[in-house]
N, C-alpha and C positions, 0 to 999 in steps of 0.2 A: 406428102406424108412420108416420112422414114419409116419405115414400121419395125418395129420390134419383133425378132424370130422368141414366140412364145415356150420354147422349150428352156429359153433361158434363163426364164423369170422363175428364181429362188421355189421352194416348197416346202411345205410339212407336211408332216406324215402323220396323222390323225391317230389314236388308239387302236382303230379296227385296219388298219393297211391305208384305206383311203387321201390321196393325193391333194392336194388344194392349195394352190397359188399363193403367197405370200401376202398380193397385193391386191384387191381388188376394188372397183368403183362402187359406191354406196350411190343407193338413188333416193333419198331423201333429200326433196326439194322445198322443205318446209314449206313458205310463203311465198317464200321470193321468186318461184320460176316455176313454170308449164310443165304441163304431162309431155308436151312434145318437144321441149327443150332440152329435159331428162334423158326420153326416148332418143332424141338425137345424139346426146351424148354416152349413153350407150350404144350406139350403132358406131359412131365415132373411136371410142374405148377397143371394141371389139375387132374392129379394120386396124386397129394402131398395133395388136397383138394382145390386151389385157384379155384373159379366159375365165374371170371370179366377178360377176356380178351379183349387188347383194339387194334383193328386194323386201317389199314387206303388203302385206296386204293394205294397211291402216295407210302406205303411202299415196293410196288410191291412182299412181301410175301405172299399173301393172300391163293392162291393156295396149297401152300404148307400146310401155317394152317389148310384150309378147310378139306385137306387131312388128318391131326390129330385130327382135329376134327368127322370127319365122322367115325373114327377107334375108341374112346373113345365112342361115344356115341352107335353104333354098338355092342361092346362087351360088353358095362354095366358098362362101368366105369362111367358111370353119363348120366342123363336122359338131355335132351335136355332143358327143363323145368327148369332145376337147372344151368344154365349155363347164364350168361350174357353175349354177345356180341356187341361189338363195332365196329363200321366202319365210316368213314367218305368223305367226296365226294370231288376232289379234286376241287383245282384252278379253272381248262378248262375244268371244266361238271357242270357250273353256269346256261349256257344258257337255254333256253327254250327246253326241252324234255328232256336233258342234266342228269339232277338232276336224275331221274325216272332209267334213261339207266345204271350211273352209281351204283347204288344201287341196281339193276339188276344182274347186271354183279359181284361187291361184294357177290352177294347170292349166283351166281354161282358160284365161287371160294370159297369162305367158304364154299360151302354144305348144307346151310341153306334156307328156306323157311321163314323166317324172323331174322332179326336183333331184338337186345333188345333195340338200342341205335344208330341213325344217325345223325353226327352233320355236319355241314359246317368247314371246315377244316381250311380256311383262310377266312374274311368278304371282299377278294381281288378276282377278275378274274386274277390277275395278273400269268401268268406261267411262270417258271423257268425249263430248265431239269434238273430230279432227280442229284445229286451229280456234279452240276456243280459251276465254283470258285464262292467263296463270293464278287467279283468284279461284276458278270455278270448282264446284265440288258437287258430284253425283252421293247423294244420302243414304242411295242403294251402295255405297264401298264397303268395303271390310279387309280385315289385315289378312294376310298369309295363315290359310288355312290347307297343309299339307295336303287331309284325305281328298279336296277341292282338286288340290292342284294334281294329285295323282288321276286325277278322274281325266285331265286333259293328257298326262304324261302315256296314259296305258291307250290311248288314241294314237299318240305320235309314234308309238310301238308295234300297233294296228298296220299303219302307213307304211313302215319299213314290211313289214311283212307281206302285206298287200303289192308289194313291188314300186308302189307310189315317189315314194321317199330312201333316195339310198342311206342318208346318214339323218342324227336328229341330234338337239342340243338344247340349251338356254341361251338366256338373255337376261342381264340384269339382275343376277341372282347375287344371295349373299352366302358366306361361310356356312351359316347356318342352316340355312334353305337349300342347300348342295347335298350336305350331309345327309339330312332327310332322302332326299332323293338320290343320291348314290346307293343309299343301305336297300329302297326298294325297288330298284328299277332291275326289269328283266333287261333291258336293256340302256344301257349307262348313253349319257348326255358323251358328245367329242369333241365338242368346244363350249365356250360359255362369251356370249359377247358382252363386252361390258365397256364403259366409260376409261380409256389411257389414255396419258400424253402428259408430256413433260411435268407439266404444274399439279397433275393428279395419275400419280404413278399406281396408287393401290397396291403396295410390293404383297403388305398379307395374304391382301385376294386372289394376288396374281400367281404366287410362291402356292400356295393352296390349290390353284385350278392345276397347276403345272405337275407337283407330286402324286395330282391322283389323276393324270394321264388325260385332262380338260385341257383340251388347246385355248387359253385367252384370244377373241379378235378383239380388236380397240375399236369401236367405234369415237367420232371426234377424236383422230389425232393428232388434229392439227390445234385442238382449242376451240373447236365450231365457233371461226369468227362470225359466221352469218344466220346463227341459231334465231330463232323466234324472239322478238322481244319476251314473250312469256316465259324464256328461260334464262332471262338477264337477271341479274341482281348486282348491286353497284360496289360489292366488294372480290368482284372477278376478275382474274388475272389473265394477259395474255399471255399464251405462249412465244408467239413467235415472235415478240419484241422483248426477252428475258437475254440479258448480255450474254451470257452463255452459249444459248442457241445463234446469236447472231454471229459471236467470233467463230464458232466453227463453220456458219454456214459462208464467212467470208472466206477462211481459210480452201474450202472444196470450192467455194465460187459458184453457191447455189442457193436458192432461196430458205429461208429458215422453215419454211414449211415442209420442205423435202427433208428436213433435217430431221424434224420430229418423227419423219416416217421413216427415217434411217434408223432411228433410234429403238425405236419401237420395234423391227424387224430383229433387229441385231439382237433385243435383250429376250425375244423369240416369241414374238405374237404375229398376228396375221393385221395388219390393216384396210382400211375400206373409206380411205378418204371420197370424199364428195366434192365433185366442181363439174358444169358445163361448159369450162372456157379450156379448149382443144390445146393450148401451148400449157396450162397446170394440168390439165392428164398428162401428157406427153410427159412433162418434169416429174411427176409423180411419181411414177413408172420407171424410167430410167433412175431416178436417183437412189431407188432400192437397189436398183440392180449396179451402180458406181461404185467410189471409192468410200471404204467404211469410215465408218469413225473410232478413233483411236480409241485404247483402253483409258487412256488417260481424261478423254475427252467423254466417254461413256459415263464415267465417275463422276467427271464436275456435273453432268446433268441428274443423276441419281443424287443430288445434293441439291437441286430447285424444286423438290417437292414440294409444293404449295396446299398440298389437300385441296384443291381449290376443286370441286365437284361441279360442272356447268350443268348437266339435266338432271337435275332434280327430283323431279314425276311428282313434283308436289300435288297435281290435277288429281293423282290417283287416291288422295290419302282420307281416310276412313272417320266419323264423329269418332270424338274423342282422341284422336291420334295428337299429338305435342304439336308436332311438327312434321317437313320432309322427313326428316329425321330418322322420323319412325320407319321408313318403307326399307332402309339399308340396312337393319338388325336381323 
C-alpha cells in the first residue's frame, strides 16, 4: 500500500470554523455486499490515509464499522481527532426523544463518544423496510410537515449541546424545506447532502445551499452504477460513459469515475463515493488530489446536465401524492 499523507487531502471550511475532508468513503452497501466487506473497506480507506467516513444508521453496518474503527484508533493508525465521522438518524427516530436515542445508539455501534457530523437522513417520517420493492408504500406516510420536522431538528441541537454531536446538517432537502428551517433554527444546518454528478448537477439547489453558507456533499457521484434495482428506471442515464467525461478522463489518463469526482470537488462540494475494491479507493482518493480539470473542460460538463435524478425515495411517498415527484417540492 502507498499511502497517502492525510494532510494533503483538499478541505472545506464549513460555516462554524469546522474542517472536513473533501473526499470521503460512503458505506452504503445496498444489496450487493457484507457488513464486513464494508467494514473492511473502511479499515482499508483509513490505513490508505482517507480521514471522512460517512455512515448512517438505516445502513445497518454500523457495528461492524465501529469495530474498525476502534482497532485503527487503538493501534495507532490514526488518532480519533484526525478522523471525521458521519452518521445520520433514520425516518422512524423523528419523534420526540427519538432523535437523542438514535445517536446514542450510533455511538455505541461506532465506538465513539461523539460524532463529527449528524444529519437527518430524510426531511420525511415516512418509513420503508430496508431493501424492500420500489413499488412499496407504508399508508402511515405523509408529506413535509415543518413543525414535525423541527420537533427532530431541536433534538439535533440538543446533541451539539450535550457534546454528543460536533456539527449537524440535512439530507435531501429541497429550496423550500431549507428556508423553513434556516428562519428557525437556533442552530443552522452546515452542509446539506444531496444527490450530484455530472447527468444531475442541481445548479438551483446547489447555488442556493452555497449562498446561504450550507456546504453541498454529493452523494452518488459517480451515477450509483450499483444502486438497487429498486431505484432503476429505464430512462437513466450513465455518467461515466457521457463522451465528455470520457475525453477528459482519457486526456488525465484516469477512469471517468475519478473524473466525476474531480468535477464535483472542483465546482466545490465534498464527495463520498462508495466502493470495496482497494485499487477504486486508492484512484478515488488521489485523483481529487491530481491534476484538475480545465476551465474549459469544467464548462463542456456543466452543458451534460441531464436532470437525470437516480434515487427517487419513491418508497417514501404519501396517499394521494402524484408521484416521486412530489417528495422534491
Amino acid at each position: 500500500m502507498n499511502k497517502i499523507n492525510p494532510v494533503d487531502v483538499p478541505i472545506k471550511v464549513l460555516s462554524n470554523g469546522a474542517k472536513i475532508p473533501v473526499i470521503g468513503l460512503g458505506t452504503f452497501g445496498s444489496d450487493n455486499y457484507s457488513n464486513e466487506q464494508i467494514a473492511q473497506a473502511v479499515k482499508y480507506a483509513i490505513e490508505l490515509g482517507y480521514r471522512h467516513i460517512d455512515c448512517a444508521s438505516v445502513y445497518g453496518n454500523e457495528k461492524e464499522i465501529g469495530s474498525v474503527l476502534s482497532e485503527v484508533v487503538n493501534n495507532g493508525t490514526v488518532k480519533r481527532d484526525e478522523l471525521w465521522i458521519t452518521s445520520k438518524v433514520w425516518n422512524d427516530m423523528h419523534s420526540e426523544g427519538d432523535v437523542i436515542k438514535s445517536c446514542k445508539q450510533s455511538l455505541a455501534d461506532l465506538q465513539l463518544d461523539y460524532l463529527d457530523l449528524y444529519l437527518v437522513h430524510w426531511p420525511f417520517p415516512n418509513y420503508h423496510a430496508p431493501g424492500c420493492d420500489g413499488d412499496s408504500r407504508n399508508p402511515d406516510s405523509k408529506p413535509y410537515i415543518h413543525e414535525d420536522y423541527m420537533v427532530a431538528w431541536r433534538q439535533m441541537e440538543q446533541l451539539v449541546e450535550m457534546g454528543l454531536v460536533k456539527n449537524i446538517g440535512t439530507s435531501n432537502m429541497t429550496i423550500s424545506k431549507m428556508e423553513l428551517l434556516l428562519k428557525d433554527a437556533k442552530i443552522k444546518p452546515v452542509v446539506n447532502e444531496m444527490e450530484i454528478h455530472p447527468h444531475f448537477q442541481q445548479p438551483e439547489l446547489f447555488n442556493y445551499m452555497v449562498a446561504n453558507k450550507v456546504v453541498p456533499i454529493g452523494f452518488s457521484p459517480i451515477g450509483s452504477p450499483k444502486r438497487p434495482e429498486r431505484d432503476r428506471s429505464a430512462d437513466d442515464t450513465v455518467d461515466i460513459e457521457d463522451p465528455v467525461m470520457v475525453k477528459i478522463a482519457e486526456r488525465l489518463g484516469i477512469h471517468p469515475a475519478v473524473v466525476c469526482l474531480k468535477w464535483g470537488v472542483q465546482r466545490g462540494e465534498i464527495v463520498i463515493p462508495f466502493s470495496v475494491t482497494s485499487s477504486k479507493i486508492e484512484s478515488n482518493i488521489r485523483g481529487v488530489m491530481g491534476d484538475p480539470i480545465t476551465d474549459e473542460e469544467m464548462e463542456a460538463i456543466s452543458k451534460i446536465d441531464k436532470q437525470c435524478r437516480l434515487i427517487k425515495g419513491q418508497v417514501f411517498l404519501w396517499e394521494g401524492a402524484k408521484g416521486w415527484e412530489d417528495l422534491w417540492e
